[in-house]
N, C-alpha and C positions, 0 to 999 in steps of 0.2 A: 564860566558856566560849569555847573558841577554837575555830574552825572553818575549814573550808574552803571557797572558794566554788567554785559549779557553774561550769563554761563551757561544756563540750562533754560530750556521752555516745556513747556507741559507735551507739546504736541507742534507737527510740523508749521501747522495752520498759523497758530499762535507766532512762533520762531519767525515766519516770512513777514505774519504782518510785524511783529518788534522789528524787523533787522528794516522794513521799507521807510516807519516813522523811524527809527533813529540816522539812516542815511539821509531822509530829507532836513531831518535837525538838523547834520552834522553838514552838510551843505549849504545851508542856511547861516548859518555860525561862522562860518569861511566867510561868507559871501561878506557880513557884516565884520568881519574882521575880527571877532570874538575865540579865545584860545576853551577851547572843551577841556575838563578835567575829568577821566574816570576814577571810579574806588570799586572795588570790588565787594561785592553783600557786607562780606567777611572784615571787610575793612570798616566799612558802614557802622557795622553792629560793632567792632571795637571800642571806635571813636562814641559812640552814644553810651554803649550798657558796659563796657569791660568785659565784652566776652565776644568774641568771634561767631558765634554757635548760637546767638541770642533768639529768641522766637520773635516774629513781627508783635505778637503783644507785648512781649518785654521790652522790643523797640517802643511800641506806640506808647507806654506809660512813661519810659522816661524820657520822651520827646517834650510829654506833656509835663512834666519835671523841669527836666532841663529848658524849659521855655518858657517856667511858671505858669501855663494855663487855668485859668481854671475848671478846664472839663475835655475830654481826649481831643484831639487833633480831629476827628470825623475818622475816615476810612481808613482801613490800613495804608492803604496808596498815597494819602495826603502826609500818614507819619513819616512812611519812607521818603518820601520826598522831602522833608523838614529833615529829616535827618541826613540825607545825602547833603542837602546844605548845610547842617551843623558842620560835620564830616570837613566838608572843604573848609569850614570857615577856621576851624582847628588847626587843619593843615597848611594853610595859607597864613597863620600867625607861630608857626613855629618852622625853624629850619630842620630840626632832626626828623617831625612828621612828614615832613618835604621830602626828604632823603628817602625817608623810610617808604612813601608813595609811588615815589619815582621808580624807586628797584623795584617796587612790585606789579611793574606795569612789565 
């Protein structure tokens, strides 16, 4: 299960409910025996655009690219999420991306 890690929230509100859904995932995941993987934004936007710094629309077009679509992903929230799976799915077929995730955790 590939995930993405928290850095920043807008506002406290926001930050308590992110941190209540991703402890009941990540309780959830245990429970079923499944190992979580996080990547950080920064890592995300590597693996899809070749930039660290990419904007969610640069993310969302070559999600829609890189997955041959023929017309955007829908929300920005749906690209990221395709892209945190591309993300792992990259990382998960190479050992040096492996290494490289690992020490960035």
């Amino acid at each position: 299960v590939a995930l993405e890690s928290v850095y920043v929230a807008k506002n406290a509100h926001s930050a308590l409910a992110l941190g209540y859904v991703r402890g009941a995932l990540l309780v959830d995941l245990a429970r079923r025996g499944l190992q979580p993987h996080s990547y950080s934004p920064a890592t995300v936007k590597q693996a899809v655009t070749g930039s660290g710094r990419a904007t969610k629309e640069q993310v969302q077009q070559m999600v829609q690219r890189l997955l041959r679509l023929p017309q955007s992903p829908g929300s920005l929230d749906t690209s990221d999420a395709l892209a945190v799976a591309f993300c792992h799915a990259q990382v998960a077929s190479s050992p040096l991306l492996r290494a490289r995730a690992a020490a960035a955790r």
